[in-house]
C-alpha positions in Angstrom: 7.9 8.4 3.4 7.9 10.4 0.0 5.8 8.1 -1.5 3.4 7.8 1.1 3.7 12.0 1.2 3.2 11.8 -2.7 0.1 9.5 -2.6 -1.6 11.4 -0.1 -1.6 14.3 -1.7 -2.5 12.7 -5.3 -6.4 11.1 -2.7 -7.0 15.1 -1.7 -6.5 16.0 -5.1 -8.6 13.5 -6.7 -10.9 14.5 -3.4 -10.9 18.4 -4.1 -11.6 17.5 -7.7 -14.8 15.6 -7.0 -15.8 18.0 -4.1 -17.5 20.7 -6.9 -18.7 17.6 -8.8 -22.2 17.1 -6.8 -23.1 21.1 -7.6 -22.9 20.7 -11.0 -25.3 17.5 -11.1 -27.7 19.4 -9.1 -27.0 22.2 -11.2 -27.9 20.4 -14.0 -31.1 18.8 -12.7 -32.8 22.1 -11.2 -32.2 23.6 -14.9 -33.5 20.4 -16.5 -31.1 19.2 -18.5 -31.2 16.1 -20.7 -31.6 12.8 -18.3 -28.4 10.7 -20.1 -26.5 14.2 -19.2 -27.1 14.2 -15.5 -26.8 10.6 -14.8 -23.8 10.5 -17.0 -22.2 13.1 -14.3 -23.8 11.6 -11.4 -22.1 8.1 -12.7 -18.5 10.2 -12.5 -19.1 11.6 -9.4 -19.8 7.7 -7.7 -16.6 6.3 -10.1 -14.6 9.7 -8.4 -15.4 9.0 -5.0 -15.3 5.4 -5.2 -11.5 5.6 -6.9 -10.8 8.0 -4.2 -12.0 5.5 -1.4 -10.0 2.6 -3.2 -6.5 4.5 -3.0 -7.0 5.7 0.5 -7.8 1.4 1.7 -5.2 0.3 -0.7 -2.7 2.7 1.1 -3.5 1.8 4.4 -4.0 -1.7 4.8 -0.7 -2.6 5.2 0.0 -0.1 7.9 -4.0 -0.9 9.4 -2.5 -4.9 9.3 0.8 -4.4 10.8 0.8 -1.4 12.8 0.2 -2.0 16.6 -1.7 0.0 18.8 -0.3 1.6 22.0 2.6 -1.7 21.3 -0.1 -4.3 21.6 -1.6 -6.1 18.9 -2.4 -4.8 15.1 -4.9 -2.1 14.3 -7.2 -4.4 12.5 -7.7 -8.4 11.8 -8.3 -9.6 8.5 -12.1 -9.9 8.7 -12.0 -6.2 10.2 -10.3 -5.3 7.2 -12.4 -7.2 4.7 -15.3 -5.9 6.3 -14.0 -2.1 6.1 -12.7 -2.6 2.7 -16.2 -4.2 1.3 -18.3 -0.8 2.7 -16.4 1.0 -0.3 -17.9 -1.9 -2.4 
C-alpha cells in the first residue's frame, strides 16, 4: 500500500510539474521567441505528459486486469486494456 501511496504521489508531482509547462510555450510564442526554443519546450511538455500517462497505466493494469467489479468479472479484458493503453501511444 506504501508503494502504491508513494507512486501516486511521484504521477501528481510529475502532473503539477508539467501543469505550468503549456504557459510558458505560449509565453514564449506570443513574445516570438526563437522557433527551435519553443518547439524544444513544446517537445517536453508532450514527453511530460506522455511519461505521466505511462506511470499512471503501468500502475493500474494489474489492478484494471484482476480486480472484479461489484464481485463479478475483471475491470477490463486484455484487448480493453491494449486498446486503453495504445490511446497514450
Amino acid at each position: 500500500m506504501a508503494d502504491e501511496e508513494a507512486a501516486a504521489r511521484a504521477v501528481l508531482n510529475r502532473l503539477r510539474r508539467a501543469q505550468g509547462q503549456p504557459a510558458g510555450v505560449i509565453t514564449m510564442a506570443e513574445e516570438g521567441r526563437d522557433c527551435r526554443d519553443v518547439m524544444t519546450q513544446l517537445a517536453a511538455v508532450s514527453r511530460a505528459l506522455d511519461r505521466a500517462g505511462f506511470k499512471i497505466a503501468a500502475g493500474r493494469i494489474r489492478e484494471c486486469m484482476t480486480t472484479p467489479i461489484g464481485g463479478g468479472k475483471p475491470r477490463m479484458n486484455e484487448a480493453e486494456l491494449d486498446k486503453l493503453f495504445l490511446t497514450l501511444a
